[in-house]
N, C-alpha and C positions, 0 to 999 in steps of 0.2 A: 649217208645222211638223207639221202633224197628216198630210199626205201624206206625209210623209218617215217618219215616226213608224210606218206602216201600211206603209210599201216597210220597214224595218228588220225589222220583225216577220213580212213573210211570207218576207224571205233567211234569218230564224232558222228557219224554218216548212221552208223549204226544203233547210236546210243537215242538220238533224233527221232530214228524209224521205232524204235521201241518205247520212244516215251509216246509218239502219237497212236500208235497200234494200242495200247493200253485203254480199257476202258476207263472216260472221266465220266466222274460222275458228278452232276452238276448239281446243285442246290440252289431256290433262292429263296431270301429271306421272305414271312408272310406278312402279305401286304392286307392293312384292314379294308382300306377301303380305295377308292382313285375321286377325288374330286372334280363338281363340274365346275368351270369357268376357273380352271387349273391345275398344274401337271403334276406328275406325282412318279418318283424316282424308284427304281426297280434295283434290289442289288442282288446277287450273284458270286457261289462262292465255284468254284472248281478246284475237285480232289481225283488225280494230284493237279495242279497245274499245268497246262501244255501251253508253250511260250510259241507263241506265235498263229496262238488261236483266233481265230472271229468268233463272238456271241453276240449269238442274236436273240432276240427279246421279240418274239412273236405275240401280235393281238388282236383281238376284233371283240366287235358287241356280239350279246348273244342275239343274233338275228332269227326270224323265223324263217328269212329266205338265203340269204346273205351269209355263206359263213367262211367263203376266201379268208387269209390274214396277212396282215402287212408286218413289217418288222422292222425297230430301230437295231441300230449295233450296238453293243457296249462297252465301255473304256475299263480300260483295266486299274485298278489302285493298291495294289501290290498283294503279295503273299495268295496268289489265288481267288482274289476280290474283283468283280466288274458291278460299274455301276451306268444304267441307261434311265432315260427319265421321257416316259408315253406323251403324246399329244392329250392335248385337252379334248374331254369326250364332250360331245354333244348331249343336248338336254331332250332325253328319248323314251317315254314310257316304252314298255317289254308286251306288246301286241295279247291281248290275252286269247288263244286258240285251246281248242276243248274237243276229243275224241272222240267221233259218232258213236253211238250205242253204249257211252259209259255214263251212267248218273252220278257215282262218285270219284271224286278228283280225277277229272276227265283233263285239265290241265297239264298235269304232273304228267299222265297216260298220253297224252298227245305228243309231250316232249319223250318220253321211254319208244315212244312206239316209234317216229324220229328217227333217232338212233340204229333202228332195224332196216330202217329201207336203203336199198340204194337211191331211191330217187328223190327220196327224204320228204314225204308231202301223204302224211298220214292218212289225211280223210278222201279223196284228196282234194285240194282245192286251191294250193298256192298257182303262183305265177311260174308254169313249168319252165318260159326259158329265162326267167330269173336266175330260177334252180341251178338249171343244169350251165348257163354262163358263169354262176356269182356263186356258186357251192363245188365246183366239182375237185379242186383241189383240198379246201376246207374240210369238205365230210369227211374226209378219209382218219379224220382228228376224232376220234369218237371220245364222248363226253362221258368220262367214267369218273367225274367230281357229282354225276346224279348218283351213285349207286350208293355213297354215304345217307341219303335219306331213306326211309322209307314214302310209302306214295303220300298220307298224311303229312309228313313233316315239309315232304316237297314243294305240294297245292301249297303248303302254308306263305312257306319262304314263298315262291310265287308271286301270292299275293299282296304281302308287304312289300315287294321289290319298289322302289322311287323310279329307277330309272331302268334301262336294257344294262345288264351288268357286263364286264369287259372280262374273256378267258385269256388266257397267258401262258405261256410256253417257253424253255428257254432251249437255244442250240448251242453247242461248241462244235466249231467245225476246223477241219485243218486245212493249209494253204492251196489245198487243188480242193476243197469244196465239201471231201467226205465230211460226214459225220462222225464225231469223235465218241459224246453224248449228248443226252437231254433229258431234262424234264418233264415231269409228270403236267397234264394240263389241268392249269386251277382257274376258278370263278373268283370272281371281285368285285361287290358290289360297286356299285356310282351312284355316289350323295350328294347332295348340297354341301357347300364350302364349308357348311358354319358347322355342321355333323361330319364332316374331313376334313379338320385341319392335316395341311399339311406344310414343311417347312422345307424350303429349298437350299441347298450353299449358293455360295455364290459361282461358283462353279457346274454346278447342273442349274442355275437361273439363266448363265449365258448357254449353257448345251439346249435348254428348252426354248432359246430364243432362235437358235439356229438349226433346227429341226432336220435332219437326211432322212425319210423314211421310205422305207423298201419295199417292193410290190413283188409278191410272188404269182400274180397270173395275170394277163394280157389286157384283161377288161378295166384293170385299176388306172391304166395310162389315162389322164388326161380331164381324170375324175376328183374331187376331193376325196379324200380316203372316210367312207363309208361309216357316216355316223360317229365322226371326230371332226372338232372344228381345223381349220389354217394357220389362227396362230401359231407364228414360231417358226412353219412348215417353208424352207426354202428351196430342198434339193431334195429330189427323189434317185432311185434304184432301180432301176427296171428288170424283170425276171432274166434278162442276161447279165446282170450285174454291168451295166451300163450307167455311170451317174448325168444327171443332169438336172437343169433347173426346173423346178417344179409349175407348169402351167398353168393349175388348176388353181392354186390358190395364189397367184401373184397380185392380185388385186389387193389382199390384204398385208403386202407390203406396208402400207402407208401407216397401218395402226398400231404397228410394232418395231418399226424400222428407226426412229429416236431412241428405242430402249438402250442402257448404259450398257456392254456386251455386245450389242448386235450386232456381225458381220453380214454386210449384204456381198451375196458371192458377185462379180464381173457380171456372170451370165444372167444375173435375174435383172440387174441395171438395164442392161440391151433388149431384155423382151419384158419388161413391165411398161416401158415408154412413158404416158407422160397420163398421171390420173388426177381429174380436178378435184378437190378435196371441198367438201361445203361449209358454210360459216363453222357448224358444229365439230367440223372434225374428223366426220366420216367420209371414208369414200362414196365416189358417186357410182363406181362402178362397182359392181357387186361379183360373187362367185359364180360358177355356170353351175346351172343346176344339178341335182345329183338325185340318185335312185332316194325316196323316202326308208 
């Protein structure tokens, strides 16, 4: 009995090792737009399913210096479905920069050319240790949702952009961290509320209230997460997968913390102390500042 017992348990051992070894392939559904002063829900299918996977939900603005990413996790809702729901983006026109020596769509050419450098600063002119702080993990993401335009249709989009639009990623990973699969990296515009409607359950209205978001490189400690607002945002990840309470934006505890849902973790109670709130409602104390 006890041989058979031990041959059972290492076919499960085996059968485990062969569903994660398998490549998933991850899908997520297309998102039209992400609204500002409002969050907006990501879903995610995995074919086949690996039961005891982490997905992560990778994002950031398309920045011109900036292109690190942070990431929510996402909850699973059966049959191969995860669904995670982004931080509110911030309200950010998309800097407009233009390739020396080109007269036509020198725009679109600034961003292609981009793409080519290791040090990513086409003309050159940005803020080098920006760069090489706040992009060096990032670049490595090359942006191959430009190659669907041509350089015409690019400058176009460009320039009806409203805001800096938000790219997205997704991971499955298994329980030591490898990579199972992922996603393709896509663009998504940021509009005005009234031009993205978006509709929350009530179930991702309290996951949006209670925010964990994850930092993959060293410089994000201690910062608001780069061109998305606090709302919501209680607990961060730190690139060793370390949780804790999020410092950067504890301040705006006060403007969210009555919502119906809202868990405030222990830890943020003990390091938010004590913020005088003014007739209106708003806090007096405000966020630390952060890279524009």
């Amino acid at each position: 009995m006890k041989v058979k017992t031990i041959a059972v348990a290492g076919i499960l051992i085996a059968v485990a090792a062969a569903a994660f070894a398998q490549e998933t392939q991850v899908r997520v559904e297309p998102i039209a737009c992400l609204p500002l002063e409002g969050n907006a829900p990501v879903h995610v299918t995995l074919e086949p399913d690996a039961a005891g996977a982490e997905v992560r939900v990778f994002f950031r603005r398309l920045s011109h210096e900036v292109e690190d990413f942070y990431y929510v996790v996402a909850r699973p809702s059966g049959a191969g479905g995860y669904w995670a729901v982004l931080p509110d983006p911030e309200d950010r026109r998309l800097v407009k920069k233009e390739l020396r020596g080109e007269s036509e769509y020198a725009w679109a050419k600034w961003w292609r050319a981009k793409e080519t450098l290791d040090n990513r600063d086409p003309n050159p002119d940005l803020d080098s240790k920006v760069v090489r702080e706040r992009a060096s993990l990032g670049k490595l993401e090359k942006r191959t949702w430009m190659n669907a335009k041509d350089d015409p249709a690019f400058q176009r989009w460009l320039e009806q952009l409203q805001n800096e639009p938000a790219e997205i990623w997704v991971g499955a990973y298994d329980p030591h961290g490898r990579q199972l699969g992922r996603s393709e990296l896509y663009i998504v515009e940021v509009k005005k509320e009234k031009e993205c409607p978006v509709t929350l359950t009530p179930q991702q209205d309290g996951y949006a209230s209670n925010l964990t978001v994850g930092e993959t490189r060293e410089w994000q400690a201690g910062e608001q997460p780069f061109h998305w607002e606090c709302d919501g945002l209680v607990t961060r990840i730190d690139p060793a997968g370390i949780l804790r309470a999020d410092e950067a934006c504890r301040a705006c505890v006060v403007a969210w913390w009555r919502k119906p849902g809202v868990i405030i973790p222990a830890a943020i109670l003990t390091t938010v102390g004590v913020i005088e709130v003014l007739d209106d409602d708003e806090p007096k104390e405000t966020s630390p500042s952060r890279p524009r």
